[in-house]
C-alpha positions as CSV (number, residue, x, y, z in Angstrom):
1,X,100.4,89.1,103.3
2,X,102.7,92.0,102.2
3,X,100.1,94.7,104.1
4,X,99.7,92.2,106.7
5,X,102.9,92.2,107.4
6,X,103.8,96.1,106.6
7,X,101.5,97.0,109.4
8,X,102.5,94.5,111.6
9,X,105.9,96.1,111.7
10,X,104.3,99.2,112.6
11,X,102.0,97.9,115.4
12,X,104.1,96.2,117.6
13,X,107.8,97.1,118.9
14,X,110.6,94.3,117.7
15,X,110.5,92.5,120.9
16,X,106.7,91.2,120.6
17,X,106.4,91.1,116.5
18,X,107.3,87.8,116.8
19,X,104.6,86.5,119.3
20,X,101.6,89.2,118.1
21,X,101.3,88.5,114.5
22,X,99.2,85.5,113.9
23,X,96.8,87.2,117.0
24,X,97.1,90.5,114.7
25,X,96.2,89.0,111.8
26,X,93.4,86.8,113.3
27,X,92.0,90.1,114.7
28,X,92.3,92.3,111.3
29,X,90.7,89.3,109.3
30,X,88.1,88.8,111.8
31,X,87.0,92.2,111.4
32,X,86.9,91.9,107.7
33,X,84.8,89.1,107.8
34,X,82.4,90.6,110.4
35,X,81.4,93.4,108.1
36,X,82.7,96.2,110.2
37,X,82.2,99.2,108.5
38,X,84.8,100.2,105.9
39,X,86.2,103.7,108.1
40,X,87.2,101.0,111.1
41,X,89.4,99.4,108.7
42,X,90.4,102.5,106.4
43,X,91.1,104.4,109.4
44,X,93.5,100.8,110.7
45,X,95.2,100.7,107.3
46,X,95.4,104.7,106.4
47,X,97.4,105.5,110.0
48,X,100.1,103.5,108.4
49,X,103.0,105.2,105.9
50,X,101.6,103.2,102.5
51,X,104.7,104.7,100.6
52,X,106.1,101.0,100.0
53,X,102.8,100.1,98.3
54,X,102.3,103.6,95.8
55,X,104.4,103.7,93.0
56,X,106.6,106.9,93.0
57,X,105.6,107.9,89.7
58,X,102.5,108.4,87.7
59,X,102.3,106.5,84.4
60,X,99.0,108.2,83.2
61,X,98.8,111.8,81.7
62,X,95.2,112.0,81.4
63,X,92.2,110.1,81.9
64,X,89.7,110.9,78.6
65,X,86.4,109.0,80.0
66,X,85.4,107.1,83.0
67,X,81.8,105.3,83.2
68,X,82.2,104.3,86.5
69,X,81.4,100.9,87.6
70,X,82.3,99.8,83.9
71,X,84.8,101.6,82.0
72,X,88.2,103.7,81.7
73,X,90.2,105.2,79.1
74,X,93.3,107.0,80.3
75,X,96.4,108.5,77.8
76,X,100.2,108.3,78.3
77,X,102.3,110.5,76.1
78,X,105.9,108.8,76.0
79,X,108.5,112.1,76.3
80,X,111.6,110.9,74.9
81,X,113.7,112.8,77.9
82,X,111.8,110.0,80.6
83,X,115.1,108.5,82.0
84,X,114.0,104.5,81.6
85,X,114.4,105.2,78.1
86,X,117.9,105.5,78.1
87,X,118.6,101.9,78.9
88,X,115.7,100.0,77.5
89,X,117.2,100.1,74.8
90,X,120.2,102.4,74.3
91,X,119.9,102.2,70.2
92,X,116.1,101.3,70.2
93,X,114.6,103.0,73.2
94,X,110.9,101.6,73.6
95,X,108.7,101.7,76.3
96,X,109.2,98.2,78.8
97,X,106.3,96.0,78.5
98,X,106.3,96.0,82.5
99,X,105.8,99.7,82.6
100,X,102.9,99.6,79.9
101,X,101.4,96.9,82.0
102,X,101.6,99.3,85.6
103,X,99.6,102.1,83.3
104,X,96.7,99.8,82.9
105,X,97.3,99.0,86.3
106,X,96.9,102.5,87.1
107,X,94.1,103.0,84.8
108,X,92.3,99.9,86.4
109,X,92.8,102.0,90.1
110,X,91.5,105.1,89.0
111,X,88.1,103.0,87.8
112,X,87.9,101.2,91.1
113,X,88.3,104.2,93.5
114,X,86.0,106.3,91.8
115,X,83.4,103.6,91.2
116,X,83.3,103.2,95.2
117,X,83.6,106.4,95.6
118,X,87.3,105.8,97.3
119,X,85.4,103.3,100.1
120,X,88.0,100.4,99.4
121,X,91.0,101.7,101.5
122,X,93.7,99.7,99.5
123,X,93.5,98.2,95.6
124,X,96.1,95.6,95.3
125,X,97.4,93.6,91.8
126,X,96.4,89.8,92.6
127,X,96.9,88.6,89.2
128,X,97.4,88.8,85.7
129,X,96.3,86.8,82.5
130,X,96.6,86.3,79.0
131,X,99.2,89.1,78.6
132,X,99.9,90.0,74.9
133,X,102.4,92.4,73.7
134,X,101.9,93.2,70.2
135,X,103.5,96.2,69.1
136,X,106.3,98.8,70.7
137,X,105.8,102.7,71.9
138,X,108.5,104.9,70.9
139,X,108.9,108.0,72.4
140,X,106.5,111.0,71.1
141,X,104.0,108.2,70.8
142,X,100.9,108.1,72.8
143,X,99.6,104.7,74.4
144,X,96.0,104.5,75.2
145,X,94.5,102.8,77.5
146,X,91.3,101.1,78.3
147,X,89.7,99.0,80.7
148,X,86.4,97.2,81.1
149,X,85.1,95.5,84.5
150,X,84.0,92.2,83.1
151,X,83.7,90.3,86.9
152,X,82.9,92.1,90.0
153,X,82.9,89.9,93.3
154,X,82.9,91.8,96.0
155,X,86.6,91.5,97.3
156,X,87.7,90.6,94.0
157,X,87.6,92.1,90.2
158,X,88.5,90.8,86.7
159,X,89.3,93.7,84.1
160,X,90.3,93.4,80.6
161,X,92.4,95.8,79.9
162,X,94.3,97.2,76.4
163,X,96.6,99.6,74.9
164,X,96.9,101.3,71.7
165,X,99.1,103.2,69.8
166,X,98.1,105.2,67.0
167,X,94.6,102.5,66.7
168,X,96.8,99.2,66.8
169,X,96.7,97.4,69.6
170,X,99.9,97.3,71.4
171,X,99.0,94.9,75.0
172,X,96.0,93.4,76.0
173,X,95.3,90.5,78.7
174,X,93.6,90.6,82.1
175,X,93.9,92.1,85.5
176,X,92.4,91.2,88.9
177,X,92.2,93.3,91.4
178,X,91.9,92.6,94.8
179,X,90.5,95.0,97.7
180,X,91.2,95.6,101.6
């Protein structure tokens, strides 16, 4: 709904947002369900700033492997100078659980671009399962990620995803992804 709305604020001028967007929607949706090919809608979405929906920064250093349509393992070297680190936390400084969760999320991306050969004009987070942290990364340390497509739909895909640091795991759970 986010999108949705995103580009509804970039369709219409202020005076007619209000009365357009359930016609807009019904419209976009419509075309969605109607199998249009995937450059009609790509070329609707890309025309659009999608700087609100990219993070700023790029979690992942490297990607080692990629089996596409399957797999992904991607490093992250934590540099002790990254700025978060100075206040999570000040005499312990450890690498937020949120932030080693958006690198699998990244990871996760990467697979599902490259698997469709970038045909999937936007990836979007829908939800996440069965998240377990298990062990900190300090900076200097290296967290490596994987993550395996377990359930492909269509629309929607179920990953289980993990990170390790130095062979222990350090998070694991599940991410679906969903696709416009």
């Amino acid at each position: 709904m986010f999108l949705d709305s995103y580009i509804l604020l970039r369709e219409f001028p202020a005076s007619c947002r209000e009365n357009q967007v359930q016609p807009f929607l019904t419209r976009l949706r419509c075309r969605l369900r109607h199998g249009q090919p995937a450059s009609i809608i790509r070329g609707l979405i890309y025309k659009r700033d999608l700087e609100p929906f990219v993070m700023k920064f790029n979690l992942l250093d490297r990607i080692e492997e990629i089996e596409l349509g399957s797999r992904i393992t991607a490093v992250k070297h934590l540099r002790p100078e990254e700025e978060y680190l100075r206040d999570h936390f000040p005499n312990f400084p450890v690498m937020p659980g949120v932030l080693m969760l958006e690198a699998m999320f990244q990871a996760c991306r990467w697979l599902l671009l490259e698997s469709d050969g970038y045909d999937r004009a936007v990836v979007i987070l829908h939800q996440v399962r069965n998240v377990k942290f298990t062990d900190f990364v300090l900076p200097g340390q290296e967290l490596k990620v994987s993550a395996n497509i377990i359930k492909d739909e269509g629309s929607m895909v179920t990953l289980k995803v993990g990170g390790t640091v130095n062979g222990s795991p350090a998070v694991s759970g599940q991410i679906g992804r969903a696709h416009v």
